[in-house]
C-alpha positions in Angstrom: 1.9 6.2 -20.9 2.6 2.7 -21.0 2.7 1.7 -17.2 3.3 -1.7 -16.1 2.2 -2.9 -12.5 2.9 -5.6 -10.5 0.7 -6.9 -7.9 -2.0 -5.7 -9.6 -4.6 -8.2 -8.7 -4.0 -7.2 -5.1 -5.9 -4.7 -2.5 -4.3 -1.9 -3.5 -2.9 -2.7 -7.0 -6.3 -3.3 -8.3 -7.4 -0.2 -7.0 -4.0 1.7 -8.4 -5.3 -0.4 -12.1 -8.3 1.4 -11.9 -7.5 4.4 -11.2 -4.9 4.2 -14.0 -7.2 3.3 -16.9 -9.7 5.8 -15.7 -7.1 8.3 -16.5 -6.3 7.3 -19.7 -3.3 5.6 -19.2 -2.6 2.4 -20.8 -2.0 -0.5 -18.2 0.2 -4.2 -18.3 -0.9 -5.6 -14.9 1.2 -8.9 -13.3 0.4 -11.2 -10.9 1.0 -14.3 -9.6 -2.6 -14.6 -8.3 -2.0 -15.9 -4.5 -5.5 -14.8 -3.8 -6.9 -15.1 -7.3 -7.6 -12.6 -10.1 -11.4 -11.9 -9.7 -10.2 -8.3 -8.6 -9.4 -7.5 -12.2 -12.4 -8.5 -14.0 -13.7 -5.4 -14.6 -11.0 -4.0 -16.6 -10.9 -7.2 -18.7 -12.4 -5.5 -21.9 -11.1 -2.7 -21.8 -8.7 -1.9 -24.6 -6.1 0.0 -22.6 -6.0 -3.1 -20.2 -3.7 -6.6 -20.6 -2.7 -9.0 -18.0 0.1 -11.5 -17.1 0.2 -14.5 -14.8 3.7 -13.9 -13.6 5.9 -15.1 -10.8 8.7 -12.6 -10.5 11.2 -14.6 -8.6 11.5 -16.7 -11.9 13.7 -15.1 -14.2 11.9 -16.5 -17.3 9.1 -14.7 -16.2 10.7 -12.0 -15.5 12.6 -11.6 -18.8 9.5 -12.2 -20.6 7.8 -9.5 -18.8 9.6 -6.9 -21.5 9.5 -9.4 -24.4 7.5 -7.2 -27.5 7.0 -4.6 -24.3 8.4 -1.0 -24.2 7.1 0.6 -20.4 7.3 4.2 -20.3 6.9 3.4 -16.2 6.8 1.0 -13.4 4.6 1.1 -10.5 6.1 -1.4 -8.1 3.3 -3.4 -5.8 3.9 -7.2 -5.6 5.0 -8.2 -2.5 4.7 -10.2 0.9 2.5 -7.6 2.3 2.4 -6.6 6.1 4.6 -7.9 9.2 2.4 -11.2 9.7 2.6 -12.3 6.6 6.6 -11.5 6.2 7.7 -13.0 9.4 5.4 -17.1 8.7 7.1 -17.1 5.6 10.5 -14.8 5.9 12.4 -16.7 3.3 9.8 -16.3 0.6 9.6 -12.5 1.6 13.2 -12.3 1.1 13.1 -13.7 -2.1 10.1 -11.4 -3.2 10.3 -8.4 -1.3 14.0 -8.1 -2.3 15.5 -10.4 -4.6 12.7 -10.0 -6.9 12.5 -6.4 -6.6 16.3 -6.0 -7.5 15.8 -7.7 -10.5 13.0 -5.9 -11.8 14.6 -2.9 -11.3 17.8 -4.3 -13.0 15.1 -5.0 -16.4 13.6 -1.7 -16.5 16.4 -0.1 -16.1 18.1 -2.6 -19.1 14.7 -2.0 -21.2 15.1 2.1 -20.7 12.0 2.1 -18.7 12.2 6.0 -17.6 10.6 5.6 -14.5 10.0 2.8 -11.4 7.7 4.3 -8.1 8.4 1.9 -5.7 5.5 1.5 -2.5 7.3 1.6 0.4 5.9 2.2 4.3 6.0 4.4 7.2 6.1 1.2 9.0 9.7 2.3 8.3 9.8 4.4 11.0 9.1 2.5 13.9 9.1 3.6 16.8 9.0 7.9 17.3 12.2 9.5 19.0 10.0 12.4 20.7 6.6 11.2 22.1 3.8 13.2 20.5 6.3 14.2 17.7 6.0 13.7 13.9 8.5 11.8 12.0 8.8 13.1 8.1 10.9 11.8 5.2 14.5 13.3 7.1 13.7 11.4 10.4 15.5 8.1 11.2 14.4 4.8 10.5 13.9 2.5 12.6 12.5 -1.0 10.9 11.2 -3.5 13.4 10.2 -6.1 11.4 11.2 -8.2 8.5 8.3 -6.3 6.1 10.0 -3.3 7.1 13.6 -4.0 7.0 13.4 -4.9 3.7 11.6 -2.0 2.5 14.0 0.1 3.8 16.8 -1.8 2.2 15.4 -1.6 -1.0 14.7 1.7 -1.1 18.2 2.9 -0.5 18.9 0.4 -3.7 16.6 2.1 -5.4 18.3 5.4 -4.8 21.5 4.5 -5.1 20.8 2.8 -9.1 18.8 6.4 -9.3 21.9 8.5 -8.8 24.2 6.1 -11.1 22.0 6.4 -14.0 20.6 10.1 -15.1 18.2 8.9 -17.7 15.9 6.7 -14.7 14.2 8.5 -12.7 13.1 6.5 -9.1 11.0 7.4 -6.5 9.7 5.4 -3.6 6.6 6.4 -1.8 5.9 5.6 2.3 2.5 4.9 2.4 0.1 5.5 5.8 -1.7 2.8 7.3 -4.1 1.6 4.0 -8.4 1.3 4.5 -11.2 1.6 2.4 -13.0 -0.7 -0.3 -11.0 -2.2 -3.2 -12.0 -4.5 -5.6 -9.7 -7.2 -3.6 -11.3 -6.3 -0.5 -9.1 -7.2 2.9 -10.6 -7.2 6.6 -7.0 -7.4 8.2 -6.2 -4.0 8.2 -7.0 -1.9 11.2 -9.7 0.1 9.8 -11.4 -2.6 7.6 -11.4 -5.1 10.4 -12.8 -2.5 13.3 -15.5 -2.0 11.2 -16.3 -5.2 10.0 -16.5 -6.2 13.2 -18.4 -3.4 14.7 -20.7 -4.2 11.2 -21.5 -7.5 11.7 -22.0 -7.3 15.4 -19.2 -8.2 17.5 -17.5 -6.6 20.2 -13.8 -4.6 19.4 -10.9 -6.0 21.2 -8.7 -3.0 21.3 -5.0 -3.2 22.5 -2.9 -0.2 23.1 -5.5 2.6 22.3 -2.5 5.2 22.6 -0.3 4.5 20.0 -0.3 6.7 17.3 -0.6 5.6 13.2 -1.2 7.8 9.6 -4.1 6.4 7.6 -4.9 7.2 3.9 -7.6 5.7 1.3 -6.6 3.0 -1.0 -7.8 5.1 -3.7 -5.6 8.4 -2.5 -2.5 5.5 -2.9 -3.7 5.1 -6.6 -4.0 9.2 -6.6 -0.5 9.3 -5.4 1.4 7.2 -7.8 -0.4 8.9 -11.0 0.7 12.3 -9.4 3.9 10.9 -9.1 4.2 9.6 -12.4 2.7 12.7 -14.2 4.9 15.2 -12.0 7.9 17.0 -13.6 11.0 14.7 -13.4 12.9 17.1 -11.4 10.5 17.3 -8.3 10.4 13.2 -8.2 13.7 12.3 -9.4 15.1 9.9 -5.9 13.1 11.2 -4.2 11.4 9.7 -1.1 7.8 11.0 0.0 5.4 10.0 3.1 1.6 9.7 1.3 -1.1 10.7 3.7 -2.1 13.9 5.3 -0.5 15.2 8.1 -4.0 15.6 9.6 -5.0 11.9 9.2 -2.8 10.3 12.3 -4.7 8.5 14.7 -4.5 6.6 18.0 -6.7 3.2 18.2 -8.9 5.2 20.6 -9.6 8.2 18.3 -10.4 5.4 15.4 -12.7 4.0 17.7 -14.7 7.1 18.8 -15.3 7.6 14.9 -16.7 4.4 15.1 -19.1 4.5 17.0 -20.1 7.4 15.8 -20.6 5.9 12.5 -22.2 2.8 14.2 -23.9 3.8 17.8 -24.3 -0.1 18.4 -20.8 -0.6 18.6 -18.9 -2.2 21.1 -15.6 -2.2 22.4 -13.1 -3.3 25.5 -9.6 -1.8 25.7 -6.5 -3.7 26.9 -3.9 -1.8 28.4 -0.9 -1.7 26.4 2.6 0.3 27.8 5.3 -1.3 25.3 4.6 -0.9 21.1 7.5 -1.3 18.3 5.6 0.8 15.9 4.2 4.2 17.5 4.4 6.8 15.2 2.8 10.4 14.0 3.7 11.4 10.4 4.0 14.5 8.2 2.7 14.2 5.0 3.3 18.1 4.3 6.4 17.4 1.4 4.0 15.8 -1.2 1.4 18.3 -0.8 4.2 21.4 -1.3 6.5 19.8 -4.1 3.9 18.0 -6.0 0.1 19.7 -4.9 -1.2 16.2 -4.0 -4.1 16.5 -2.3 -6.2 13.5 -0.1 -9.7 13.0 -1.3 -11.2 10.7 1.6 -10.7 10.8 5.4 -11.2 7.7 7.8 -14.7 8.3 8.8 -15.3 8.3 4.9 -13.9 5.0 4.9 -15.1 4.0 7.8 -19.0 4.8 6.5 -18.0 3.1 3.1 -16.8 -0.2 4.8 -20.3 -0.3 7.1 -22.3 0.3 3.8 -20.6 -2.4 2.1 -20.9 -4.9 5.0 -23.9 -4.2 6.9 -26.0 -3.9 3.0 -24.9 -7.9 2.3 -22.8 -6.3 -0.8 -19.7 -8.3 1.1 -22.2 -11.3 2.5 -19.2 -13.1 3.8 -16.7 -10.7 5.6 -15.0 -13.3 7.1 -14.5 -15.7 4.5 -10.7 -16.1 4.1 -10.3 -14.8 0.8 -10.4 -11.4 2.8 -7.4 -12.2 4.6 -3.6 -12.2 3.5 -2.7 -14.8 6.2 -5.0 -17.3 7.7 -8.3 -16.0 9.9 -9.7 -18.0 12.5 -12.1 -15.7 13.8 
């Protein structure tokens, strides 16, 4: 397949490259290149690999995204990623997040592209209705930020143009809680930033050590959208799946006794927390029984990974701000 992705210099879209060209696919990757394009130097020779510096809220850009192009798929990334980053700069989400988005999805579907996975977030859920519940892909949703309110919006869209054209075939994908190491590495994501810290010798500040979240490895995201894309059009057709494993939910206090575990000189004080918007357990079990996806790594994988890569001097600067989505102070 010919698979176009956008964000691909990003955290998990150079990850989701990778994993793409390993399996033979052949791979257009676009980026604006907020936080630059070293991510994607690796695949630079490769023959199955091309790349273009794109800003998708321009419609020249856009339009000359499928100029001399025929996609077979679209995998869906770029974005203002993450509920700090939406709400300092809520206009420019909008315009990316949605107004972008729309009009990709109005291209491919003009350029008979046959199929768009789009990453969504269980950070569409919210808050859970039953304390120590699960929430799966029939449960309510219940946005409480900007990041997720318009991922929820756009993924009705995305059903809705599914249904009014037979030939497309859409599918968006709520993805856990993301960790592990990516060729864009990030240290502001729960996991990644525990662990740094833990890794480089400071001492955790955890709040609300009760509240419940899914977790899954960057590369099981890349996993997930090439099982999507190779899956029999019926099973994936707007559809809407939670990518995880039902067994990978955690509370900030379980994250943190596999922590220290991992690293016995860790750290940590806990602050009370009663009230949190997002508190949620999440079943994962659809993808596994309609399409046999499968995890391959587990937090305390990633957590070991993210040690190695830290406490080894691969990373020699974890807390440089190229690691960071929005600014770090420390």
């Amino acid at each position: 397949m010919h698979i176009l992705v956008t964000g691909a210099a990003g955290y998990v879209g150079s990850t989701v490259v990778q994993y793409l060209l390993d399996q033979g696919e052949r791979v257009t990757g676009v980026d604006r290149l907020d936080f630059g394009g070293e991510s994607l130097l690796p695949f630079w020779q490769k023959d199955n690999f091309q790349f273009k510096k794109a800003d998708l809220t321009e419609d020249e850009a856009m339009s000359g995204l499928f100029e001399g192009n025929q996609y077979d798929a679209i995998v869906h990334l770029a974005a203002i990623v993450g509920d700090p980053a939406c709400a300092q700069a809520p206009d420019e989400a909008r315009r990316v997040n949605w107004e972008a988005s729309v009009a990709l999805l109005d291209q491919a579907i003009r350029h008979g592209v046959h199929r768009f996975v789009f990453a969504s977030t269980c950070s569409n859920y919210g808050k859970m209705e039953e304390a120590g519940g699960f929430v799966d892909e029939n449960s309510p949703l219940n946005p409480v930020s900007l990041y997720a309110e318009l991922k929820v919006e756009f993924e009705k869209h995305l059903q809705e143009r599914a249904e009014s054209e037979p030939s497309f075939c859409g599918t968006a994908l709520r993805f856990a809680t993301v960790y592990g190491v990516s060729p864009r590495m990030r240290f502001d994501l729960t996991v990644n930033e525990f662990v740094k810290d833990v890794s480089i010798g400071k001492r955790l500040g955890i709040y609300g050590e009760q509240f419940w979240r899914p977790y899954c490895h960057v590369r099981d995201f890349a996993n997930a959208f090439h099982t999507v894309l190779t899956a029999d059009k019926s099973k994936v057709y707007g559809e809407v799946f939670n990518i995880g494993d039902t067994s990978e939910n955690y509370t900030k206090l379980m994250l943190w006794e596999r922590i220290s575990e991992a690293v016995p000189s860790a750290e940590a004080d806990f602050v009370h927390k009663d009230e949190d918007p997002r508190d949620y357990r999440v079943n994962c079990d659809k993808v596994k029984q309609v399409l046999g996806f499968q995890i391959t790594r587990r937090v305390p994988d990633g957590i070991r990974e993210i040690h190695e890569v830290v406490s080894s001097g691969v990373i020699q600067d974890p807390e440089n701000q190229r690691y960071y989505n929005i600014p770090y102070s420390g």
